[in-house]
C-alpha positions as CSV (number, residue, x, y, z in Angstrom):
1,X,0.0,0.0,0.0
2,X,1.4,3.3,-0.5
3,X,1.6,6.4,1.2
4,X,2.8,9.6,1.3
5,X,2.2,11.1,5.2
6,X,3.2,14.8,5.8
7,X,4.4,16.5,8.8
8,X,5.8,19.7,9.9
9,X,3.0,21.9,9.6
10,X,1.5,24.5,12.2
11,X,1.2,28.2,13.4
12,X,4.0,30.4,13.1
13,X,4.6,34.0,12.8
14,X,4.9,36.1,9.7
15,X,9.0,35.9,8.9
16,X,9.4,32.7,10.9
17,X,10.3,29.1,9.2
18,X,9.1,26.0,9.1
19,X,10.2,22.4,7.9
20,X,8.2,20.1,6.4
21,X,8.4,16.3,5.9
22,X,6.9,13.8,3.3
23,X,7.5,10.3,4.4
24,X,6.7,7.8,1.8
25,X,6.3,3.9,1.6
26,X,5.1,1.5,-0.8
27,X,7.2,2.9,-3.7
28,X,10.4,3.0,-5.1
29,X,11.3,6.5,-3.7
30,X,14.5,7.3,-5.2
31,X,12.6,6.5,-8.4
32,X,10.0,9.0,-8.3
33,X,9.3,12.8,-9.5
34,X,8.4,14.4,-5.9
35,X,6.2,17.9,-5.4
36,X,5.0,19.7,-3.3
37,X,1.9,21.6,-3.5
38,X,-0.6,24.2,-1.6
39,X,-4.3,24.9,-1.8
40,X,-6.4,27.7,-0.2
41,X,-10.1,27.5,0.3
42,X,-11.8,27.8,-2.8
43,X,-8.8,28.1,-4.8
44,X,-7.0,25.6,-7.1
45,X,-4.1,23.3,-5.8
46,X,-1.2,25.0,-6.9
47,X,2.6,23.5,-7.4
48,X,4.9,24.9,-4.7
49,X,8.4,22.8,-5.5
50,X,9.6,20.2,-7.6
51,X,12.4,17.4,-7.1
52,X,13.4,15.0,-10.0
53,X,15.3,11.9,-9.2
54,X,18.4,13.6,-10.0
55,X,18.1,16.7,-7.4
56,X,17.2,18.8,-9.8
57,X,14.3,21.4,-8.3
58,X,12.2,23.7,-9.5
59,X,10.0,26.4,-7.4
60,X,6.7,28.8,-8.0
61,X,7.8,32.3,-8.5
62,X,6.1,33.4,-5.1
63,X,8.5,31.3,-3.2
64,X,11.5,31.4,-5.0
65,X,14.7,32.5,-2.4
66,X,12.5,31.5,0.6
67,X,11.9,28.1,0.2
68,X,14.0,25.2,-0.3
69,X,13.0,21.7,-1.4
70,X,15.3,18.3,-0.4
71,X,14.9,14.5,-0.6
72,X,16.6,11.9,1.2
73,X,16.7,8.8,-0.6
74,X,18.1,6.5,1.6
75,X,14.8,7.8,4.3
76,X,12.3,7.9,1.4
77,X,11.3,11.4,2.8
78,X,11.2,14.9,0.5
79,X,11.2,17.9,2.8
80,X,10.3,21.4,2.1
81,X,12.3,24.7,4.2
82,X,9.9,27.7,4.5
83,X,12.0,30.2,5.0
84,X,10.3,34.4,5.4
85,X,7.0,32.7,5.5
86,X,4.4,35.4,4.4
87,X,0.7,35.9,5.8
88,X,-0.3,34.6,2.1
89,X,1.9,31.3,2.6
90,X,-1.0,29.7,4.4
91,X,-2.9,26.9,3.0
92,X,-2.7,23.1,3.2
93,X,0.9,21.5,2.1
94,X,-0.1,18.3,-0.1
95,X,2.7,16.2,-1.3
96,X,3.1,14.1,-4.5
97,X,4.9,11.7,-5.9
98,X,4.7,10.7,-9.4
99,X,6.7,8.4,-12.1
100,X,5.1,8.2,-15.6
101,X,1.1,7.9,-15.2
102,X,1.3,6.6,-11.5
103,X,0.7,9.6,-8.9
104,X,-0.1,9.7,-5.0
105,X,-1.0,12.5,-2.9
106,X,-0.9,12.5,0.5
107,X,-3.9,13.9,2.9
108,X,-1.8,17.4,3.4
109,X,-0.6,19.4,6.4
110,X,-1.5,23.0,7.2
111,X,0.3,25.7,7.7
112,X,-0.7,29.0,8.9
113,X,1.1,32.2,9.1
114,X,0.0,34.9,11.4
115,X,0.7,37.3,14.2
């Protein structure tokens, strides 16, 4: 069975940092495309960070400099560094995983900025 569990989320002032954890089993890890994502209330999930295989990472222009996305094969984990978090940083963090038409999502952790 596989899944993708994220931790790491909570409430923390506007500036502050946070580091979140994707923990995956039931796949291949080192194998897999990993993202993280974001979604608001009523708005559309939206990609945060990307990982390939290879380390190579790409990030959403809002959180370019700020954040900082990581995997650790060997622990089958992805992480994601929120660095200068914003009031508009808030949403639920969703992870994903995906290697040509397979893709998992996990159930999300939130995070909240505000003083």
């Amino acid at each position: 069975q596989v899944q993708l569990v994220e931790s790491g989320g909570g409430l923390v002032q506007p500036g502050g940092s946070l580091r979140l954890s994707c923990a995956a089993s039931g796949i291949t890890f080192g194998l897999y495309d990993m993202q993280w994502y974001r979604q608001t209330p009523g708005n559309e999930r939206e990609l945060v960070a990307g990982i390939t295989p290879r380390g190579t990472t790409n990030y959403a222009d809002s959180v370019k400099g700020r954040f900082a996305i990581s995997r650790d094969d060997a622990k089958k984990t992805m992480y994601l560094h929120l660095n200068s978090l914003k009031v508009e940083d808030t949403a639920v963090y969703y992870c994903n995983g995906r290697r040509g038409a397979l893709q998992y999502w996990g159930k999300g952790t939130l995070v909240t900025v505000s003083s």
